[in-house]
C-alpha positions in Angstrom: 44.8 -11.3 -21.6 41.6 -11.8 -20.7 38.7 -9.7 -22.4 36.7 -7.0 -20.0 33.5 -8.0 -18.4 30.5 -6.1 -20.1 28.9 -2.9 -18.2 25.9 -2.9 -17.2 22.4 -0.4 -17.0 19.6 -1.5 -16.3 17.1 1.2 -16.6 14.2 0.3 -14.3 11.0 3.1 -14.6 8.4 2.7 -12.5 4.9 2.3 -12.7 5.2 1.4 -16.8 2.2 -0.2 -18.5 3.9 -2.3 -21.9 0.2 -1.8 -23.0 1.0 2.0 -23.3 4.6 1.1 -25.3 4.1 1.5 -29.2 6.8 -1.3 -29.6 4.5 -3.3 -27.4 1.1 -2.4 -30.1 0.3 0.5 -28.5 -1.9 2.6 -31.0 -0.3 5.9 -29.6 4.0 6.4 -30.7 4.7 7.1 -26.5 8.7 4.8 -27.3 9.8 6.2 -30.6 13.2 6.0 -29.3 12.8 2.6 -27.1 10.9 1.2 -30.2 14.3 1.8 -31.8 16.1 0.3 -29.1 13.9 -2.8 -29.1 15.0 -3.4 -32.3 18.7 -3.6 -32.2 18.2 -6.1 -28.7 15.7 -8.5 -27.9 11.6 -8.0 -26.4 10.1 -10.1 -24.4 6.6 -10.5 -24.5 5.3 -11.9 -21.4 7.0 -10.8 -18.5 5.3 -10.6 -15.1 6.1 -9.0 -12.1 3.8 -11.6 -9.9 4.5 -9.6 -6.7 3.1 -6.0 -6.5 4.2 -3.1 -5.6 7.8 -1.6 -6.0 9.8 -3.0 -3.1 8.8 -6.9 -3.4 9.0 -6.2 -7.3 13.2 -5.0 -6.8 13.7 -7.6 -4.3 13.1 -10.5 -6.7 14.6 -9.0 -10.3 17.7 -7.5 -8.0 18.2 -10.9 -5.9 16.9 -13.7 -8.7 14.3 -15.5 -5.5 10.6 -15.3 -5.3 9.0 -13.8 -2.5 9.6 -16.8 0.0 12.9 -16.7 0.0 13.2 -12.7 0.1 10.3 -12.7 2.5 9.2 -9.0 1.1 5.6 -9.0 0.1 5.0 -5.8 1.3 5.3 -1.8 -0.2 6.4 -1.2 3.6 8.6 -4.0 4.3 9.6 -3.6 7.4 13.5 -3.8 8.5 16.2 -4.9 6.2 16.4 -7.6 3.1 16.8 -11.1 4.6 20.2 -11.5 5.4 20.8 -14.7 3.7 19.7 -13.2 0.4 22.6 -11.8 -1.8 21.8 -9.3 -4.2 22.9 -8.5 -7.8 25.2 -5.6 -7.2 26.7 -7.6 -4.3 27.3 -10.4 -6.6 29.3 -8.2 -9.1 31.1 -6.2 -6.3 33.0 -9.6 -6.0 33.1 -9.6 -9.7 35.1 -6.3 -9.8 32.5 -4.4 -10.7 32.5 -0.4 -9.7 27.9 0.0 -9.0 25.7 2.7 -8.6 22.4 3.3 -7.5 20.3 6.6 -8.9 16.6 7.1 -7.5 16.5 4.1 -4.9 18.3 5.2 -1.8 17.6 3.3 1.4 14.8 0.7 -0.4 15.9 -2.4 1.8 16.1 -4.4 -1.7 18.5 -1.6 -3.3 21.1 -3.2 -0.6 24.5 -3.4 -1.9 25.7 -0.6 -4.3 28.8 1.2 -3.7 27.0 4.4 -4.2 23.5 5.6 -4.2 22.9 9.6 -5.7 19.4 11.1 -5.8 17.3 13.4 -8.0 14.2 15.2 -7.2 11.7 12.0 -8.7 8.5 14.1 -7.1 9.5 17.3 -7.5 7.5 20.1 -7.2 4.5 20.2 -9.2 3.1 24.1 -8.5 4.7 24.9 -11.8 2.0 22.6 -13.5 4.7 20.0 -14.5 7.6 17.7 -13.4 10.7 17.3 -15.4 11.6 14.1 -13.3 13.4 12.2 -16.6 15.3 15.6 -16.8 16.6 15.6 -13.6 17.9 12.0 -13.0 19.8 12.4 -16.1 21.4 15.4 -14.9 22.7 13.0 -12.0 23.7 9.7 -14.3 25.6 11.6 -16.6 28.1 12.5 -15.3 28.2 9.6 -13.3 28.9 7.0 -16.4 30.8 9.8 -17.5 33.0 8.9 -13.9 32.4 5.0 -14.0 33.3 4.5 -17.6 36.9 6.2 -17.4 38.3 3.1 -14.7 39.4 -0.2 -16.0 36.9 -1.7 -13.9 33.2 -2.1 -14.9 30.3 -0.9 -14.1 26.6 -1.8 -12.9 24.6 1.3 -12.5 20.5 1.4 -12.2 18.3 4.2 -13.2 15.2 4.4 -11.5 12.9 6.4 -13.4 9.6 7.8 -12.0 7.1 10.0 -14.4 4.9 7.2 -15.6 4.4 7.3 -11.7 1.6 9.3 -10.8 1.8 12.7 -10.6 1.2 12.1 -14.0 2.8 16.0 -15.4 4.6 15.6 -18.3 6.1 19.4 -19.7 5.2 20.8 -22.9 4.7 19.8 -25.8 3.9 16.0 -24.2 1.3 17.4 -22.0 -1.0 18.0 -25.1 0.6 15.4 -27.3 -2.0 12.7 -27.4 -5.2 14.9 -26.3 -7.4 17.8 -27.8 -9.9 19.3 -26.4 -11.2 20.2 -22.9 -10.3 17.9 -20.3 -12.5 20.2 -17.7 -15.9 19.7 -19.9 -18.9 20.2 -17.2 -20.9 17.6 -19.5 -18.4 14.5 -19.0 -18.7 13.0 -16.6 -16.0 10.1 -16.3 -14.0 11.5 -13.7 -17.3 11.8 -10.9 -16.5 8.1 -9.7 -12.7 8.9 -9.2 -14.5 11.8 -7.5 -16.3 9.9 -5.0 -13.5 7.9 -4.1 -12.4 9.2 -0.9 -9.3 7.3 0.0 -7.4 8.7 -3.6 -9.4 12.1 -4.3 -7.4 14.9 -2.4 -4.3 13.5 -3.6 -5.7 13.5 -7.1 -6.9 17.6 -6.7 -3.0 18.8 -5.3 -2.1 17.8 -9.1 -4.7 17.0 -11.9 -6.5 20.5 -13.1 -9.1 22.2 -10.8 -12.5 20.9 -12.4 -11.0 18.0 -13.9 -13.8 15.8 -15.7 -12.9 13.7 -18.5 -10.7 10.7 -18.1 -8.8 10.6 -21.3 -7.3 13.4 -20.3 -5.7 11.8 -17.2 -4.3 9.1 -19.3 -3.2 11.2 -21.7 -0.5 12.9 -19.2 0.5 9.4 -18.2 0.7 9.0 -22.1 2.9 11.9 -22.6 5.0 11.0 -19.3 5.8 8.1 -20.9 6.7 9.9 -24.5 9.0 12.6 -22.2 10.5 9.8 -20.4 11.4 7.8 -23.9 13.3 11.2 -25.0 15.2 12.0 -22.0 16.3 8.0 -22.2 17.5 8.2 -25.3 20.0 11.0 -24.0 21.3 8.3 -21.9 21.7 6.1 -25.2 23.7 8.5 -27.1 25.9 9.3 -24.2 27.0 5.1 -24.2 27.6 5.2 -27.8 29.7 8.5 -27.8 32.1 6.8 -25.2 32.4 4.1 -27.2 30.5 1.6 -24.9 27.0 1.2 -26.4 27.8 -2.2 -27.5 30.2 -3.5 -24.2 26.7 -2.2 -22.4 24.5 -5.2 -21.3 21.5 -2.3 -21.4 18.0 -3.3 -19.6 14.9 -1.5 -19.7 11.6 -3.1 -17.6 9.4 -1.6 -15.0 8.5 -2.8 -11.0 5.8 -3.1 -11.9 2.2 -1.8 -14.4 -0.3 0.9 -13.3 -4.0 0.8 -13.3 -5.5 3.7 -15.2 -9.1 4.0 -15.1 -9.2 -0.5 -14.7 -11.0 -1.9 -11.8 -12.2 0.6 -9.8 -8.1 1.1 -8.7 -7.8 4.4 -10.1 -4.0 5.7 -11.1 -2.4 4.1 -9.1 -1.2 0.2 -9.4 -2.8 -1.8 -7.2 -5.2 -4.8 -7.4 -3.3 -8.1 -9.4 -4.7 -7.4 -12.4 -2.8 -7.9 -15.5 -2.5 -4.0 -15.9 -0.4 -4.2 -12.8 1.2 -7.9 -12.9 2.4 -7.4 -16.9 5.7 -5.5 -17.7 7.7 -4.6 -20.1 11.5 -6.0 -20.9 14.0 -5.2 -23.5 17.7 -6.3 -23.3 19.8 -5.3 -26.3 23.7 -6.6 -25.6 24.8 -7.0 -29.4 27.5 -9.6 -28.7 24.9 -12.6 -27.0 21.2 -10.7 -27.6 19.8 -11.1 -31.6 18.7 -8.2 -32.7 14.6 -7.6 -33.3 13.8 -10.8 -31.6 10.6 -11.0 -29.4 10.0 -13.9 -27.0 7.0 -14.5 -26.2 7.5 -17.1 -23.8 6.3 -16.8 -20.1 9.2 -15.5 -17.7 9.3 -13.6 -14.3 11.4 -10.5 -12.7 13.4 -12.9 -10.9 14.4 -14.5 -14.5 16.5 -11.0 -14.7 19.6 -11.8 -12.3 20.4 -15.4 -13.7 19.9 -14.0 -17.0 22.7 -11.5 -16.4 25.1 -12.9 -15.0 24.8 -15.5 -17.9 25.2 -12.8 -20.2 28.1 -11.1 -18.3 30.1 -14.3 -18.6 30.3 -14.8 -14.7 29.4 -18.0 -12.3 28.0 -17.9 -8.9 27.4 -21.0 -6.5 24.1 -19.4 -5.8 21.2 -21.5 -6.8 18.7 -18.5 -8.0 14.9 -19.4 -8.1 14.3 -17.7 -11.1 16.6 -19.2 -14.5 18.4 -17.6 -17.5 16.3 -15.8 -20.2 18.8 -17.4 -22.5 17.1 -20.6 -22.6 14.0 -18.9 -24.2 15.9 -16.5 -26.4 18.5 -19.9 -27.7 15.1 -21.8 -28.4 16.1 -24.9 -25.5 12.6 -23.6 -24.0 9.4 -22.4 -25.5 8.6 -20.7 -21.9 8.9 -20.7 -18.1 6.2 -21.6 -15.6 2.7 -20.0 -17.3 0.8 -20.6 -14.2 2.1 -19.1 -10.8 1.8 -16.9 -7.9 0.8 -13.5 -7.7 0.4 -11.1 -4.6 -0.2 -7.9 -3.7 0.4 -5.6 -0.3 0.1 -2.0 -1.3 -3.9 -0.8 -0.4 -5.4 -4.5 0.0 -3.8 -7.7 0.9 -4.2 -10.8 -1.9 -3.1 -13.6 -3.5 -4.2 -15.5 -6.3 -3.2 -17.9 -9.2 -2.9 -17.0 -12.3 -3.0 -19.7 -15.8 -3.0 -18.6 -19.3 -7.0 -19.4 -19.5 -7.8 -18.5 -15.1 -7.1 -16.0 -13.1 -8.0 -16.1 -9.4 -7.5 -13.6 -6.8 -8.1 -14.2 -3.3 -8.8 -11.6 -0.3 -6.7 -12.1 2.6 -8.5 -9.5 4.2 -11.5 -6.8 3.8 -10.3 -4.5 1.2 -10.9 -0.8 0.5 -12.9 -0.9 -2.8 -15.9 -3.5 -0.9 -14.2 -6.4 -3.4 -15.7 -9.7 -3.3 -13.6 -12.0 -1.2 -13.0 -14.5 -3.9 -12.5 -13.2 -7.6 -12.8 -15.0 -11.1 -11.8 -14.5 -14.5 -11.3 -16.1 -17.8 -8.3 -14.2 -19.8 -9.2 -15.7 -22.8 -12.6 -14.4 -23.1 -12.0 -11.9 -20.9 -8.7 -10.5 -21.3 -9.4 -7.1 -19.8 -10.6 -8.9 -16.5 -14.3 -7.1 -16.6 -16.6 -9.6 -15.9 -16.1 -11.9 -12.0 -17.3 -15.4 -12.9 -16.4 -16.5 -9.6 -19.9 -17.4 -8.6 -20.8 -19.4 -12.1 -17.7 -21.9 -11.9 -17.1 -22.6 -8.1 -15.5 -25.9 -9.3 -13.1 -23.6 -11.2 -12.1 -21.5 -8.5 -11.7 -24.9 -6.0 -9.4 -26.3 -8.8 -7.2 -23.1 -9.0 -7.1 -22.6 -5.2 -5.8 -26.3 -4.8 -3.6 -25.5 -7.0 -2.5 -22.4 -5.1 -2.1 -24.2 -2.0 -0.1 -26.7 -2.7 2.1 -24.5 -4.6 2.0 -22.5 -1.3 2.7 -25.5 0.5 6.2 -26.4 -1.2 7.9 -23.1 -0.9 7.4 -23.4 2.9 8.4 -27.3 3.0 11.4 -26.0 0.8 12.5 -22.4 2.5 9.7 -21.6 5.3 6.6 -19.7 6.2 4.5 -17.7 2.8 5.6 -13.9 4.2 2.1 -13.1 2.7 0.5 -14.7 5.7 2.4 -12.6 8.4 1.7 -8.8 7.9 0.8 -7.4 10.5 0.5 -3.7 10.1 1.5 -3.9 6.2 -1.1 -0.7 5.1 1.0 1.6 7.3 -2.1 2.3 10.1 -1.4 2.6 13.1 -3.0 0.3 15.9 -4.6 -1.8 13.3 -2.7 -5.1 12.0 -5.3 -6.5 9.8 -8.6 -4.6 8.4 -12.0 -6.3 9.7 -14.5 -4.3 7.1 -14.0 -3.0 3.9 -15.4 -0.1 6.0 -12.3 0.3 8.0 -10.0 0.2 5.1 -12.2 2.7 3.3 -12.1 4.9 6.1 -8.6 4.2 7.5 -6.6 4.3 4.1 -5.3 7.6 2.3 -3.0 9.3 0.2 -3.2 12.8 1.0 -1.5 15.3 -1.5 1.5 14.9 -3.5 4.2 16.1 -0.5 2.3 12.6 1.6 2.6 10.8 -1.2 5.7 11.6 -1.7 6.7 10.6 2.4 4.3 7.5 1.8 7.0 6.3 -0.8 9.8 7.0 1.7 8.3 4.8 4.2 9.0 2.1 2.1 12.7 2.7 2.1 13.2 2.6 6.4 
């Protein structure tokens, strides 16, 4: 008789900096309880989600491509997932597997789950917090309480949302990595958040009336994260009292980072930095993952699929663009690709290649925060990404962007035209394809309070 394929969660949270994970070095404990997980699986070091925001980010750890053959560069995409492009749960459908889908409904790239379920991930925030972690577990319990009763298993994805601005984590994580008075009149770190007009009224429907002080923003997102690492644990326990902890392949990454108070990008995560492009993941599946192992070689989100259905024991005529983790974690490879591709179409338009020592980033348009067209930094000096050298090594730059291009140039000899190019209305304004000023971004582009942001992140999913 042959042995049960393994279940599967992947528990993908949004918006999570590894840089704010204590099991990642983080000075602050904001993952007791992942910290714990991380060491009964595996960590990986140096993942990258190359293509920012959320929906390119799903499409290639959900389908295993990059973005040319997905063709979904964009926070917006417009219409469905190319229809050539199978994704994961499709793959394990024909596997047998039972699949659900909590926090994602109608996201083109979520395509293919036998059932999707919702939870309020915005909530509403009058009562000076959001409970969001709370609330999607009240929804996946009792759903891998139904899924784990059948013969048949499962692949169910959690999509978490409080490291996601509105930062508004409850007591006692609201005041559990900050003391003192976020609303002092003589700190000032908050006045050029103030001043930036595009982000600013969406920023006063939830931070405190008179907010000043900047810590005390990144504290919430701190204690978001802590809450979050609680109410995942819940989850945890839940596996292990059915019995199915260790028949779980369990997952935990992010879509992508978030950029704090980094480059000008304020909350939000935008801008291919490495705030935004750097993510966590953790894979614990006892019988094929060693325990308390950290890899730090270079992989990608679309590494993820391959990777599981290696683990899962199952074969598939596709030929994925991304390749098993297993190779890195068995020791047949020290690391994927370190230099690659990275793109952005959330609030500006880029691309840019990134190295272990260079990265480059490249405006394919005027941009909102009156960037420089061409960008330059050295990540070994400059690791944070604070100082543009773009001007002092133009030779630099023309050797990256070569490099770039020709890259570029393959993917489009090999599956056709770089979506990046062809965007025509990606920011979401109407009567305008492409900015021609940083003025008209400035002016044109805007959250507006939480309930916008809220339908701005429901565009995404038509």
């Amino acid at each position: 008789m042959s042995m049960k394929k393994p279940n599967i969660l992947l528990v993908a949270i949004d918006s999570l900096l590894s840089t704010h994970m204590s099991c990642y070095g983080y000075d602050r404990l904001t993952t007791p309880c992942i910290d714990k997980f991380a060491q009964s699986g595996t960590l990986f070091e140096k993942t990258f989600s190359p293509n920012v925001p959320t929906t390119p980010g799903y499409a290639c750890m959900l389908t295993g491509m990059d973005i040319f053959n997905t063709n979904c560069v964009a926070l917006r995409h417009r219409g469905p997932l190319t229809p050539g492009v199978v994704t994961l749960p499709e793959i394990l459908r024909e596997e047998g597997y039972n699949s659900t889908c909590i926090g994602f409904t109608g996201n083109p790239v979520s395509r293919g789950f036998d059932k999707y379920l919702d939870y309020s991930s915005w909530g509403d925030s009058s009562a000076g917090c959001l409970r969001k972690a709370e609330g999607l577990n009240e929804v996946a319990i009792p759903e891998i309480d139904r899924l784990a009763k059948p013969s048949k298993q499962f692949f169910i994805m959690l999509r978490h949302m409080d490291p996601h601005s509105p930062y508004l984590p409850p007591a006692p994580y609201d005041r559990m990595f900050y003391h003192g008075n976020g609303c002092d009149p003589k700190n000032k770190s908050m006045d050029p958040v103030r001043a930036f007009k595009p982000f600013w009224d969406y920023f006063i429907s939830w931070m405190p009336l008179g907010i000043s002080d900047k810590d005390y923003v990144i504290a919430q997102y701190d204690g978001a994260i802590a809450y979050m690492d609680a109410c995942i644990q819940r989850i945890l326990t839940q596996l292990a009292k059915l019995g199915i902890l260790d028949q779980t392949i369990v997952v935990i990454n992010s879509d992508h980072g978030e950029t704090l108070y980094d480059h000008e990008c304020w909350f939000d995560h935008h801008g291919i930095y490495d705030v935004t492009l750097q993510v966590p993941l953790i894979i614990r599946y006892p019988a094929k993952l060693p325990a308390g192992l950290r890899v730090k070689g270079y992989n990608q989100h679309m590494d993820l699929a391959p990777t599981l259905m290696q683990l899962a024991g199952l074969e598939t005529e596709i030929k994925f663009d991304g390749q098993s983790l297993m190779k890195l974690v068995q020791g047949q490879k020290t690391s994927f690709a370190s230099s690659f591709y990275i793109t952005e179409c959330t609030w500006m338009r880029k691309h840019g290649w990134r190295t272990p020592e260079w990265k480059l980033i490249v405006a394919l348009e005027p941009d909102l925060h009156f960037k420089p067209e061409v960008e330059l930094y050295n990540l070994i000096e400059d690791p944070d990404e604070n100082n543009d050298v773009a001007k002092k090594y133009p030779d630099i730059v023309a050797s990256l962007k070569a490099q770039m291009d020709a890259h570029i140039a393959a993917r489009e000899r090999q599956v056709g035209p770089n979506p990046m190019f062809h965007q025509a209305g990606w920011h979401g304004v109407k009567g305008i394809d492409y900015f021609e000023s940083s003025e008209q971004a400035y002016n044109s582009l805007h959250i507006g309070d939480a309930e916008q942001a809220r339908k701005l992140q429901a565009e995404s999913r038509k």
